[in-house]
C-alpha positions in Angstrom: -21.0 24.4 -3.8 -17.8 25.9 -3.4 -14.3 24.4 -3.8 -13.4 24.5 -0.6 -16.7 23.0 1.1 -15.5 20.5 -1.7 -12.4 20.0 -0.8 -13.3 19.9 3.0 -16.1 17.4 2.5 -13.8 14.9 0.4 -11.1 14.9 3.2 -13.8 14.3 5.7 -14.8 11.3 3.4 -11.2 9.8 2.9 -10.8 10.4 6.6 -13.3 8.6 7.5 -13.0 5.6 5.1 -9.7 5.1 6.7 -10.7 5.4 10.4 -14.4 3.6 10.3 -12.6 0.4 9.6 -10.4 0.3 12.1 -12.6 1.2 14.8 -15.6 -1.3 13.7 -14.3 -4.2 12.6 -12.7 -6.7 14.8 -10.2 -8.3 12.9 -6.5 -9.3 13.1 -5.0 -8.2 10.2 -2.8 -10.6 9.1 -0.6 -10.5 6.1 -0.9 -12.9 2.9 2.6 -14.8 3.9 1.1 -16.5 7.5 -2.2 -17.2 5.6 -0.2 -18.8 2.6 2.2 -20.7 5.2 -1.1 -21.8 6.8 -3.1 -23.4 3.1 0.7 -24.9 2.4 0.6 -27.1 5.8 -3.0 -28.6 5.5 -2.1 -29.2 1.9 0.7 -30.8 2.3 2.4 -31.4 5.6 5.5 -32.7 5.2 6.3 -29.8 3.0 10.1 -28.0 4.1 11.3 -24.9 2.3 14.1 -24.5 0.1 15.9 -22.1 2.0 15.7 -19.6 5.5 16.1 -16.2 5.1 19.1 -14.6 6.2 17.6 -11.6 8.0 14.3 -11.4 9.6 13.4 -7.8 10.9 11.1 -6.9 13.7 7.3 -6.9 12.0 7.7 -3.0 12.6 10.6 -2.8 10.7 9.2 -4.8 7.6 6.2 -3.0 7.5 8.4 0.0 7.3 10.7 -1.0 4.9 7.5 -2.0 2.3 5.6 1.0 2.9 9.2 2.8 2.1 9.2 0.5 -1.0 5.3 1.2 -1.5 6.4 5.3 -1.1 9.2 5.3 -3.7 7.1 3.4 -6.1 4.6 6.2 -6.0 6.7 9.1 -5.9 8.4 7.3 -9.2 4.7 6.9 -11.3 4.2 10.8 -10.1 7.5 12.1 -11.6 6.9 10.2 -14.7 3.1 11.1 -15.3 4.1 15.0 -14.1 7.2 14.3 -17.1 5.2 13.0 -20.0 2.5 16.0 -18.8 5.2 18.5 -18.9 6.0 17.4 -22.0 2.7 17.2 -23.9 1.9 20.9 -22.7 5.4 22.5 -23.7 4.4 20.6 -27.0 1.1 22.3 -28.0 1.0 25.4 -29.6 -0.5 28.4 -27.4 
């Protein structure tokens, strides 16, 4: 098989394991802080938090701000494996 039928046929894969998903299951996707918030209330009821947050953004806006944070975290594990690769090559004899 050629590279590029290769290359074609994994996007078409990744493409599709990101869209089947959302187009067959019918699910809210809620986050892990509501659910948490939920178990904490039946636990215990009379539970009250330490402290409110200062600032609560739009959901859009958090869900921008942690994929940003999600983004940068990548980029920074690419520079540093493309760094320590750069490195080992420019180290090995030729």
């Amino acid at each position: 098989m050629k590279t590029g039928t290769k290359n074609i046929l994994l996007l078409a894969a990744v493409v599709l394991l990101a869209v089947l998903p959302l187009l067959f299951v019918n699910a809210e996707f809620g986050g892990a802080d509501g659910a948490a918030e939920e178990m904490i209330k039946t636990i215990q009821p009379s539970y009250e938090p330490w402290f409110s947050s200062l600032l609560e953004p739009p959901a859009e806006t958090e869900s921008m701000l942690f994929a940003l944070q999600a983004a940068i975290g990548a980029g920074f594990i690419g520079y540093v494996i493309g760094l320590f690769r750069g490195k080992a090559s420019k180290s090995k004899p030729q």
